[in-house]
C-alpha positions as CSV (number, residue, x, y, z in Angstrom):
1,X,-19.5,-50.4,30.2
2,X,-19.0,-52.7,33.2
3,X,-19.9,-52.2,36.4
4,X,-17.8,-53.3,38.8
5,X,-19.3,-53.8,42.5
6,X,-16.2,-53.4,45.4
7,X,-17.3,-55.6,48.2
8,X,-15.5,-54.9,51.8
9,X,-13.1,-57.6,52.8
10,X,-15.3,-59.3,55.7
11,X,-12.1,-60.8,56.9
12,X,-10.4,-57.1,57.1
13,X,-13.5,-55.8,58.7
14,X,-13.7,-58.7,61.4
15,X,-10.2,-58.1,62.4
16,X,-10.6,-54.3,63.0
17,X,-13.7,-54.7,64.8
18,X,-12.1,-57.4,66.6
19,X,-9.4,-55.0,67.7
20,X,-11.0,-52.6,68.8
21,X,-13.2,-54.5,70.8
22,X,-10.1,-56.5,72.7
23,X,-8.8,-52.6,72.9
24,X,-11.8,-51.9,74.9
25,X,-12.0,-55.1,76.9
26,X,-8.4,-54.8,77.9
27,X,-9.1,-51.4,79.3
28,X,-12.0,-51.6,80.8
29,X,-10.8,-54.8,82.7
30,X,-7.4,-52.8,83.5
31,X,-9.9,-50.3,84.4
32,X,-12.1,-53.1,86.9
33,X,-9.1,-54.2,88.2
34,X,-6.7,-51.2,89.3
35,X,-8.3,-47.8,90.5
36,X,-5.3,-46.2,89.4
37,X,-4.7,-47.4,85.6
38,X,-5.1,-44.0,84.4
39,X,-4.9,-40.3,85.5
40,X,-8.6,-40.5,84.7
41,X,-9.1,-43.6,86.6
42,X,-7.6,-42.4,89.6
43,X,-9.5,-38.8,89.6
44,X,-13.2,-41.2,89.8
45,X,-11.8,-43.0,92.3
46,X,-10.6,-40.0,94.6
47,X,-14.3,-38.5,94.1
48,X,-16.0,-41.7,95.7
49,X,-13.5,-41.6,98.8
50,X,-15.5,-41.6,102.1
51,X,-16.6,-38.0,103.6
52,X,-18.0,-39.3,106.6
53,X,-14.6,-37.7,109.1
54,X,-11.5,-36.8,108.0
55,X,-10.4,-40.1,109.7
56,X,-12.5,-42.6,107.5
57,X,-11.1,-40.4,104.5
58,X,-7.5,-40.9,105.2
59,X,-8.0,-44.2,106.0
60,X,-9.2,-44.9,102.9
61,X,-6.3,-43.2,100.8
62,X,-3.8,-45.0,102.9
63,X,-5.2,-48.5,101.7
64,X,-5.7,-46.9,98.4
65,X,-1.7,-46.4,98.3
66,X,-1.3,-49.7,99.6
67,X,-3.0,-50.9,96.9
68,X,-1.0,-48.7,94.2
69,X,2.2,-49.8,96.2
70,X,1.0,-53.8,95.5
71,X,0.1,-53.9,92.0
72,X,3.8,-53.6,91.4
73,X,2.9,-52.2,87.9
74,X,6.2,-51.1,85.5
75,X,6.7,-47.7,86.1
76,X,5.1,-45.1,83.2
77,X,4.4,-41.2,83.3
78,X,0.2,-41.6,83.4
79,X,1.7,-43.8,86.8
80,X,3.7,-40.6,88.1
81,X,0.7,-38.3,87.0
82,X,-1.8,-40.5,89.3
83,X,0.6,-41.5,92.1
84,X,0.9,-37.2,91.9
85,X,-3.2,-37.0,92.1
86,X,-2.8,-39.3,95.5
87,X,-0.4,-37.1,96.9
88,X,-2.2,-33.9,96.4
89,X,-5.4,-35.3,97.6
90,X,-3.3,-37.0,100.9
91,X,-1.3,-33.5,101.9
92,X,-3.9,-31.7,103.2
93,X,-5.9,-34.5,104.9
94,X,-2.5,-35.4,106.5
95,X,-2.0,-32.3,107.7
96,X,-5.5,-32.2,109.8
97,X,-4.8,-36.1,111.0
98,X,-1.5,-34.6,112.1
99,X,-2.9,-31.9,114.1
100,X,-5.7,-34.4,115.5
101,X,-2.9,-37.0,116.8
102,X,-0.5,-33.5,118.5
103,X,-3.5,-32.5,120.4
104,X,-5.0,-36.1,121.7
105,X,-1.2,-36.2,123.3
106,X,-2.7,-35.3,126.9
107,X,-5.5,-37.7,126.2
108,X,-7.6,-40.2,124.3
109,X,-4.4,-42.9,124.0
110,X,-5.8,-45.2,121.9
111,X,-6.7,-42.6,119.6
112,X,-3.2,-40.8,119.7
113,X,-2.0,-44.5,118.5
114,X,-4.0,-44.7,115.4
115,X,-3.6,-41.5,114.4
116,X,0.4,-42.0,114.7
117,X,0.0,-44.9,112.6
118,X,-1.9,-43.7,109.8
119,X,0.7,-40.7,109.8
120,X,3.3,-42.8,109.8
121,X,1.8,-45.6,107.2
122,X,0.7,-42.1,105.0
123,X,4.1,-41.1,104.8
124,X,5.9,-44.9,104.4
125,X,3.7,-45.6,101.2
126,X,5.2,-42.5,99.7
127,X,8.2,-42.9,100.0
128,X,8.5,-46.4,99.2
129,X,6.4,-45.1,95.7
130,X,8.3,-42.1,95.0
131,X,11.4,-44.5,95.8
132,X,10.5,-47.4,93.1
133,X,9.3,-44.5,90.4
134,X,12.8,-43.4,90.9
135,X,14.6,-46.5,90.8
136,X,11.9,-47.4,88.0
137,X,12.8,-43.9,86.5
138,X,17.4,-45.2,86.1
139,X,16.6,-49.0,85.0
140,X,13.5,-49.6,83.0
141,X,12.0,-49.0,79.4
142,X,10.0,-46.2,81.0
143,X,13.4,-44.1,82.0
144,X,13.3,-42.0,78.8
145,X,9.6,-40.5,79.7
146,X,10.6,-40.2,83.3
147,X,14.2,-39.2,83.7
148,X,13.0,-35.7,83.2
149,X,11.3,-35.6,86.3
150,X,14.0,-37.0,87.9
151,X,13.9,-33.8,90.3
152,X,10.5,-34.2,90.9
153,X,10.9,-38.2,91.9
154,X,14.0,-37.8,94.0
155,X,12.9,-34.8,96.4
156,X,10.2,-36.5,97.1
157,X,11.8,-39.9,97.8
158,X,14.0,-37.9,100.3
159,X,11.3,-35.7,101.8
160,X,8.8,-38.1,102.5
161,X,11.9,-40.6,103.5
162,X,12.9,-38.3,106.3
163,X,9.1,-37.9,107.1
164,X,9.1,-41.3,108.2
165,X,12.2,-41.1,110.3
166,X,10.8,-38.0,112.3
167,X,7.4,-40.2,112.8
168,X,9.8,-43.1,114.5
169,X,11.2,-40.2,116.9
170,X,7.6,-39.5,117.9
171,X,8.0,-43.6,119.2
172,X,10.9,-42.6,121.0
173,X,12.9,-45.0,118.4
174,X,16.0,-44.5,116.4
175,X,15.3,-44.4,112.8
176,X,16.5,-47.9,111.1
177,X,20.3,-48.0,109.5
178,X,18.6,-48.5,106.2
179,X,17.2,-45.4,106.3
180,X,19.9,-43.5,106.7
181,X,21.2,-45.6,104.0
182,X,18.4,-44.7,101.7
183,X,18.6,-40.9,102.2
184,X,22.3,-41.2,101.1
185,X,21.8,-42.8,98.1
186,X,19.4,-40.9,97.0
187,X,21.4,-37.6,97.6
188,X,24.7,-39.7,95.8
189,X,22.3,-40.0,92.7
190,X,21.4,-36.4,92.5
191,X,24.3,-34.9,93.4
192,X,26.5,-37.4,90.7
193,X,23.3,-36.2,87.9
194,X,23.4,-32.1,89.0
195,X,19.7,-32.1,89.3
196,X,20.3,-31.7,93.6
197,X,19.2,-28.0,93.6
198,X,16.7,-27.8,90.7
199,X,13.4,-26.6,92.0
200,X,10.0,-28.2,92.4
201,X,7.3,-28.0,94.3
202,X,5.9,-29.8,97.2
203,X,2.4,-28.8,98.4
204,X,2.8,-25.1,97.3
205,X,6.3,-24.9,98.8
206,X,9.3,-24.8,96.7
207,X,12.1,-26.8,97.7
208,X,14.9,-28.9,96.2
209,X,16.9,-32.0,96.8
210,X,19.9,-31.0,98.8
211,X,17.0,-28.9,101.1
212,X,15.3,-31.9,102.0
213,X,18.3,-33.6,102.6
214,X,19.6,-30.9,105.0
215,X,16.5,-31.4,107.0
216,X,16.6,-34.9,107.3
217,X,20.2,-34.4,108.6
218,X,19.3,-31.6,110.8
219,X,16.7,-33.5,112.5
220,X,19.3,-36.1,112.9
221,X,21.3,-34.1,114.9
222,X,18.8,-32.9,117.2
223,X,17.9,-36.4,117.7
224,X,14.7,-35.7,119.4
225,X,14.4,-39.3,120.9
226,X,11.8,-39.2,123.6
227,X,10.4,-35.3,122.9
228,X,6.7,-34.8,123.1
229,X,4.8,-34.8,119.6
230,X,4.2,-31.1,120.1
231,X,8.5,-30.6,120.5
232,X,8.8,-32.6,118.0
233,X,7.0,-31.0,115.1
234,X,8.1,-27.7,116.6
235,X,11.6,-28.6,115.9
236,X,11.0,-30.0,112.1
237,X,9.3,-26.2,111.8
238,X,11.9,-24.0,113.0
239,X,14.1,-26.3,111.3
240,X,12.4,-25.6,107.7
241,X,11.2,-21.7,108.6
242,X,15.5,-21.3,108.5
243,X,15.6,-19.9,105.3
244,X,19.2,-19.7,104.7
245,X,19.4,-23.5,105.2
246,X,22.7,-24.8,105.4
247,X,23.3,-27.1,102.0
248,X,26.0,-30.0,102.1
249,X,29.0,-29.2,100.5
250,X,31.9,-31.2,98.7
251,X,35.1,-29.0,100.0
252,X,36.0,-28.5,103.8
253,X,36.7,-25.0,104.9
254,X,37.9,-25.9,108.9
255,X,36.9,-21.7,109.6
256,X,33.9,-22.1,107.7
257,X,32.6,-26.1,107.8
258,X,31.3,-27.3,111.6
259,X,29.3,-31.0,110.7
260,X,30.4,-33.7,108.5
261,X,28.1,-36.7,107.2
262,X,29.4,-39.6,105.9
263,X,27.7,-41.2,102.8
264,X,28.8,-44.1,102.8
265,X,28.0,-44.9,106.9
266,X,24.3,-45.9,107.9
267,X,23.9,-42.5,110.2
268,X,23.8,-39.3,109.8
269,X,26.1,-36.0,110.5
270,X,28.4,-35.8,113.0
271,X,30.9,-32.7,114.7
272,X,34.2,-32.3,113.0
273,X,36.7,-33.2,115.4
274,X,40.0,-31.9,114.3
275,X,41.1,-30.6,110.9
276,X,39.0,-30.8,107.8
277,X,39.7,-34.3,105.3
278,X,38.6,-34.3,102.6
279,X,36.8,-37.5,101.1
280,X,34.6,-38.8,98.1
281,X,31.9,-39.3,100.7
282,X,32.3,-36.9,102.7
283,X,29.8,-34.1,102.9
284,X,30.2,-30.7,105.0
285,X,27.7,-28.7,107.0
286,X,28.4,-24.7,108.1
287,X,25.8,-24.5,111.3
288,X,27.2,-22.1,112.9
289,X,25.0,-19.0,111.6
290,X,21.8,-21.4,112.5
291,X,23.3,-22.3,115.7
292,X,23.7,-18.2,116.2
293,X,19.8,-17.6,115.3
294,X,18.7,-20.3,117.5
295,X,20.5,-18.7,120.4
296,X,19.3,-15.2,119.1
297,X,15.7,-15.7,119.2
298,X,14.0,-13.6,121.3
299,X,14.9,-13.0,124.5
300,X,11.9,-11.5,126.6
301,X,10.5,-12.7,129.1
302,X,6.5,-13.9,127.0
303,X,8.9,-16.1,124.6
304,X,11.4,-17.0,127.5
305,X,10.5,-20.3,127.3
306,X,10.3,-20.9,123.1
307,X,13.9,-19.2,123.8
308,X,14.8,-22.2,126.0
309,X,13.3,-24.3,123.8
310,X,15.4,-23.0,121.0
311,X,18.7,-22.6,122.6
312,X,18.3,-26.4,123.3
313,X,18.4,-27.2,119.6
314,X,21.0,-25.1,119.1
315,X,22.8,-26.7,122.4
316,X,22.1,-30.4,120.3
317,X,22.9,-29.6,117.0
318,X,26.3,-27.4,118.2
319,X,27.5,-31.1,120.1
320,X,26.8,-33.5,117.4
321,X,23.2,-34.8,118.8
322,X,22.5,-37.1,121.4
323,X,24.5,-40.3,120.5
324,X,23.2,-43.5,121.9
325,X,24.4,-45.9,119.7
326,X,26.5,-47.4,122.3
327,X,26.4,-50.8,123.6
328,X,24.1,-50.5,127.1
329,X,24.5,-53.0,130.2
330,X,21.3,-54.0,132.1
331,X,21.7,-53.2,135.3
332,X,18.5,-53.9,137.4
333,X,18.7,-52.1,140.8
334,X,17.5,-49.3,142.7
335,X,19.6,-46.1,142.7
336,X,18.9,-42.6,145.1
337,X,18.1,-39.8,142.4
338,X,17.9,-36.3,143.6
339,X,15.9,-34.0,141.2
340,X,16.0,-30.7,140.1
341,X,18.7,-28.0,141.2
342,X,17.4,-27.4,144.7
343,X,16.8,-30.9,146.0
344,X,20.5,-31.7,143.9
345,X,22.3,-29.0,145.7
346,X,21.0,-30.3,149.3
347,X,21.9,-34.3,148.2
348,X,25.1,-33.0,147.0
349,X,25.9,-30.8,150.4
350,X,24.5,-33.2,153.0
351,X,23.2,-36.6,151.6
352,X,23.1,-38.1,155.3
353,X,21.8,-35.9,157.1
354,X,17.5,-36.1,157.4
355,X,17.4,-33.2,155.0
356,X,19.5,-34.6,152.3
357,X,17.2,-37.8,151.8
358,X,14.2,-36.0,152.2
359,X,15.7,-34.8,148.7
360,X,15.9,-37.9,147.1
361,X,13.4,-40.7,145.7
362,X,14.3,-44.4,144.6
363,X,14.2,-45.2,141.2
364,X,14.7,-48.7,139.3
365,X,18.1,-48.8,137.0
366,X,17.1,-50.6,134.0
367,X,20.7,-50.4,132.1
368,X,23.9,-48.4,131.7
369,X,26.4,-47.3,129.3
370,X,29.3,-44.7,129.2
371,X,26.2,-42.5,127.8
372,X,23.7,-42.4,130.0
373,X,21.3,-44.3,132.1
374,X,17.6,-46.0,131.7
375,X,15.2,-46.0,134.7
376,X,11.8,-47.8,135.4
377,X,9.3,-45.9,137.5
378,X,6.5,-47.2,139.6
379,X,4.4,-44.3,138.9
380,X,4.3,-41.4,136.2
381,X,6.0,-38.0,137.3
382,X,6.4,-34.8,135.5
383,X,9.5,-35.2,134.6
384,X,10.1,-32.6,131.6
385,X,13.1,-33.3,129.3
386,X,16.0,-31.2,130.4
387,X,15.3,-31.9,134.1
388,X,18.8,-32.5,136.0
389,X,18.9,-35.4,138.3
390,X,21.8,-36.5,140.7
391,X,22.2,-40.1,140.9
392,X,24.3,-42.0,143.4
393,X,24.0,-45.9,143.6
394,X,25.4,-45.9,147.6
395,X,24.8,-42.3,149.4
396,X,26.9,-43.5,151.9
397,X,30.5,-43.0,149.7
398,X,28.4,-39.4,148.6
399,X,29.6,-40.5,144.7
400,X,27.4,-39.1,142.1
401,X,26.5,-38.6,138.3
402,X,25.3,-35.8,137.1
403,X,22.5,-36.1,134.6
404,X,20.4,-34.7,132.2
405,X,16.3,-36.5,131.7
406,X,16.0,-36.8,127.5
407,X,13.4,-38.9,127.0
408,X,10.8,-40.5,128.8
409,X,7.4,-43.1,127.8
410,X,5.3,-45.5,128.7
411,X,6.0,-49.1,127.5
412,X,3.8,-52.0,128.6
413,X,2.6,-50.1,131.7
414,X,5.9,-49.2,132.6
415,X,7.4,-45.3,132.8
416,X,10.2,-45.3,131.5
417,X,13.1,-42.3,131.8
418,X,16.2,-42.4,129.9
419,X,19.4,-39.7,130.4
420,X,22.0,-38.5,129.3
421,X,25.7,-38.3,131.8
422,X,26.8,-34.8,131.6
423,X,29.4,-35.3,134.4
424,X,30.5,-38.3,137.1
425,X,31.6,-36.3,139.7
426,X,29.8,-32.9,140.3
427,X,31.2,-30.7,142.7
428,X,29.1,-28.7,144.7
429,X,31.0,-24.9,145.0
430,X,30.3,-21.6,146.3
431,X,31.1,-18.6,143.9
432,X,31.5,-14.9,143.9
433,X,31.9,-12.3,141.4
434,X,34.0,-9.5,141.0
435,X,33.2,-6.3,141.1
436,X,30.5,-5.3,138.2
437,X,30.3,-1.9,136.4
438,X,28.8,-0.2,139.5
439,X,31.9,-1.0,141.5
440,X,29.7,-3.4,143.8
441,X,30.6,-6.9,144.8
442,X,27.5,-9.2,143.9
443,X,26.2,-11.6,146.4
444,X,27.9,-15.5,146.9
445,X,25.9,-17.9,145.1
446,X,25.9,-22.0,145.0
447,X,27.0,-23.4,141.8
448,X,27.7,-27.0,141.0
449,X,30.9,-27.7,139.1
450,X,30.9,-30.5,136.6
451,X,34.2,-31.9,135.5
452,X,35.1,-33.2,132.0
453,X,33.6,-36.6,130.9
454,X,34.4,-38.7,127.7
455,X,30.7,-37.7,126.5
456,X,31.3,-33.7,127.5
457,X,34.0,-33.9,124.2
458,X,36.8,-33.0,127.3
459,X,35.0,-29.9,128.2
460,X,34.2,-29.1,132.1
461,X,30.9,-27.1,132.6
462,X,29.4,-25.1,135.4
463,X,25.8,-24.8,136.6
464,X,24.7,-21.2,137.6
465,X,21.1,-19.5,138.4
466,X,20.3,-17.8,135.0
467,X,19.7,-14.9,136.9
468,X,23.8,-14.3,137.6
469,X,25.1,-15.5,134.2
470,X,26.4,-12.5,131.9
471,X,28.7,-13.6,128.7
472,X,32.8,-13.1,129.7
473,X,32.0,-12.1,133.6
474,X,34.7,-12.9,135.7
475,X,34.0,-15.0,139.2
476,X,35.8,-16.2,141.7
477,X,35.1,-20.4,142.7
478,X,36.0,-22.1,145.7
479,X,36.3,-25.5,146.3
480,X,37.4,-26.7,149.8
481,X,40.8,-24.8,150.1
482,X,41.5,-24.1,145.9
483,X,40.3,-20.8,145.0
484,X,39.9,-20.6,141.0
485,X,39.8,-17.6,138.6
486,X,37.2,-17.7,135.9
487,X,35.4,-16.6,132.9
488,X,32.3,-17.0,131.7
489,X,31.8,-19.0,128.3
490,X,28.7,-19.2,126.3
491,X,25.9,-21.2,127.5
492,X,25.4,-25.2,126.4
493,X,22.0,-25.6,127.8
494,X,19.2,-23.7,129.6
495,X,17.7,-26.3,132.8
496,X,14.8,-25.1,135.0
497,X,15.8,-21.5,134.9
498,X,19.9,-22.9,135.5
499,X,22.2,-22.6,133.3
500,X,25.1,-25.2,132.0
501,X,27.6,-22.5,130.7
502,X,31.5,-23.3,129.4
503,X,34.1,-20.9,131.3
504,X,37.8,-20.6,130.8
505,X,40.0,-20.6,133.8
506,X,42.3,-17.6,134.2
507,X,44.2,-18.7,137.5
508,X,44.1,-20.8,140.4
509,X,45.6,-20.2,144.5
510,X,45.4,-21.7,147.5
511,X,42.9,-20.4,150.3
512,X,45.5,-19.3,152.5
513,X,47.7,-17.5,150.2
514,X,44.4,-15.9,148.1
515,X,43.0,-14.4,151.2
């Protein structure tokens, strides 16, 4: 019998240990090199984040996203699973910078500066890595493993997309044409795949595609350009409390539809002027049951102003938003501004007399358009958005616009004051009501009467005290020797405890023949 000895291959034997050495190298240099090249990976390195403030800790996962954004890596689900594992780890943290930069608003400027900025560069990196997953997720070898999570990917994209356009109103600046354009894309994608109201969830909250994109829209149309920070978040959370959130839709209803947003424009939703076409791009919005809530909220007298607050969403939304994306002329100059209803009434009655420029103050025009105006002032003033101000470039002809203050900031040590024309030649007129249910007539009051204008959408307006306004009252209004018939309308905007109401007008006489 022979005995037959089996040696190992040596050469078989090198090459597997050989292998799984370079297996080991290769990761641990991947490993050396990127924080994030596993789920693994990136779970060690959120454990040795800083803990020193919740400041130093952001900080820290902001650069850390930076660097995930940078490496530029080809898109895989372990990369969606740790990009995931940043987020989660970012939400909460975000949520306490957030709170930190709304309450340094009265104070502490440079700090209210950097916080805003490590919001805003929190919520950029997200998007644009949610973003590339996505477009990562249609056009590379990776799209099989990820084009399930399409939902996931694509919500986020929008919501933290939108994120970042609410963070440039808190800069009092429009958000960019390109991201509108993104927002729209990424709703086209969704909506042309049927994955725009599957369900995920964001940071505990469930939510879907199309609900993100309402909000984004939404916000849009409340264009809060120039709001404080604290208005400004308390918008985005009445906005998402609305449960019942209005979705976009493909078919117009004209009695059902009120907004209309155009895909395939760089900016959002608009009002539907006229009868409802439909388009491939066009999407519809039915606002008026959130417009009704707005104005619904409660009415007594601990939440009167939160009321105010809301009926002015409602008032922007219902008109479209504030548009000023028309071409402004500088127009450097000083201007006579009367402020607030009492001091506009006595400019408006008597500007030359002693009394009537007591009532007003100089102000610097910076520019013009058909819009609205932008002033320059010497020194800060309370000037709270809403405020009405009377302008008139020469007293002497008594000619004046009426408008309303929508945003104000500083900018290289200058205040600056922007509004909005809500009529070019307000009328100052005395009005009396008819009888009410008692049989008594109610005391004259002064109201100011403010004609149509191109940006009023053709509609005249009339101030009154809120104290005398009661929905579909009839009043009498006299101005100079015309005696009009009217009724009240709803209300367009609460100002400083005056109302800007619509009204129908039932009939008009001369003084002579009406008395």
């Amino acid at each position: 019998m022979v005995l037959v000895s089996i040696q190992p291959n040596h050469a078989d034997t090198a090459m597997t240990v050989f292998e799984m050495l370079n297996t080991i190298t290769r990761r641990r240099k991947a490993e050396a090199g990127s924080p994030f090249a596993s789920v693994r990976a990136t779970e060690r390195w959120l454990k040795n984040l800083p803990s020193d403030s919740d400041y130093d800790t952001h900080h820290a996962l902001v650069e850390g996203l930076e660097r995930f954004n940078a490496e530029n890596e080809a898109a895989s689900l372990h990369r969606m699973k740790s990009l995931m594992k940043l987020e989660a780890a970012g939400l909460p943290l975000q949520l306490r910078i957030v709170e930190q930069y709304v309450r340094n608003q009265a104070s502490f400027r440079l700090a209210r500066q950097a916080l805003w900025r490590e919001s805003w560069m929190f919520w950029s990196l997200l998007a644009d890595a949610w973003l590339t997953l996505l477009k990562q997720a249609y056009r590379s070898s990776a799209s099989a493993e990820l084009k399930p999570h399409a939902a996931e990917i694509a919500t986020r994209a929008v919501r933290y997309a939108g994120l970042v356009m609410r963070w440039d109103y808190h800069q009092a600046r429009n958000p960019a044409s390109s991201a509108w354009r993104r927002v729209h894309k990424i709703f086209r994608l969704v909506e042309r795949d049927g994955y725009a109201l599957q369900e995920v969830t964001i940071n505990g909250r469930a939510t879907h595609c199309a609900r993100e994109y309402a909000l984004v829209v939404l916000m849009g149309l409340v264009h809060p350009l120039g709001y404080r920070a604290q208005e400004i978040e308390a918008i985005a959370q009445i906005l998402e409390g609305y449960e019942p959130l209005p979705l976009p839709t493909l078919l117009p209803r004209p009695e059902v539809h009120t907004h209309v947003v155009d895909l395939s424009l760089s900016e959002g939703a608009s009002v539907l002027d006229g009868a409802c076409v439909r388009g491939r791009r066009l999407r519809y919005f039915a606002l008026r049951p959130m417009i009704d809530y707005l104005k619904s909220l409660d009415q007594s007298a601990a939440a009167e102003s939160d009321n105010s607050f809301a009926h002015q969403i409602a008032s922007l939304i219902e008109r479209g938003g504030v548009r000023r994306n028309r071409e402004r002329t500088n127009r450097f100059g000083r201007v006579w501004v009367a402020g607030g209803m009492d001091h506009i009434l006595t400019a408006l009655a008597d500007p030359d007399t002693a009394r009537g420029r007591a009532a007003m103050d100089s102000w610097v025009l910076r520019d013009e358009s058909m819009e609205g105006m932008g002033f320059s002032l010497s020194v800060a003033q309370a000037l709270p958005h809403g405020r009405l101000v009377a302008v008139s470039q020469d007293i002497s002809e008594n000619v004046w616009q009426l408008q309303v203050i929508r945003w104000t900031r500083e900018e290289d040590g200058q205040h600056l004051v922007g509004t909005q024309c809500l009529s070019r030649h307000p009328k100052r007129v005395e009005i009396r009501f008819e009888e009410d249910e008692s049989g008594a007539n109610q005391d004259q009051a002064w109201a100011v009467f403010l004609p149509m204008t191109p940006t009023g959408q053709g509609v005249s307006n009339l101030l009154i005290p809120q104290a005398h306004y009661r929905l579909g009252a009839t009043l009498t209004l006299q101005d100079g020797d015309v005696v009009y018939r009217l009724r009240l309308g709803e209300v367009q905007e609460s100002h400083e405890g005056w109302l800007r109401v619509g009204m129908d007008v039932m009939g008009r006489e001369q003084l002579a023949a009406a008395a």
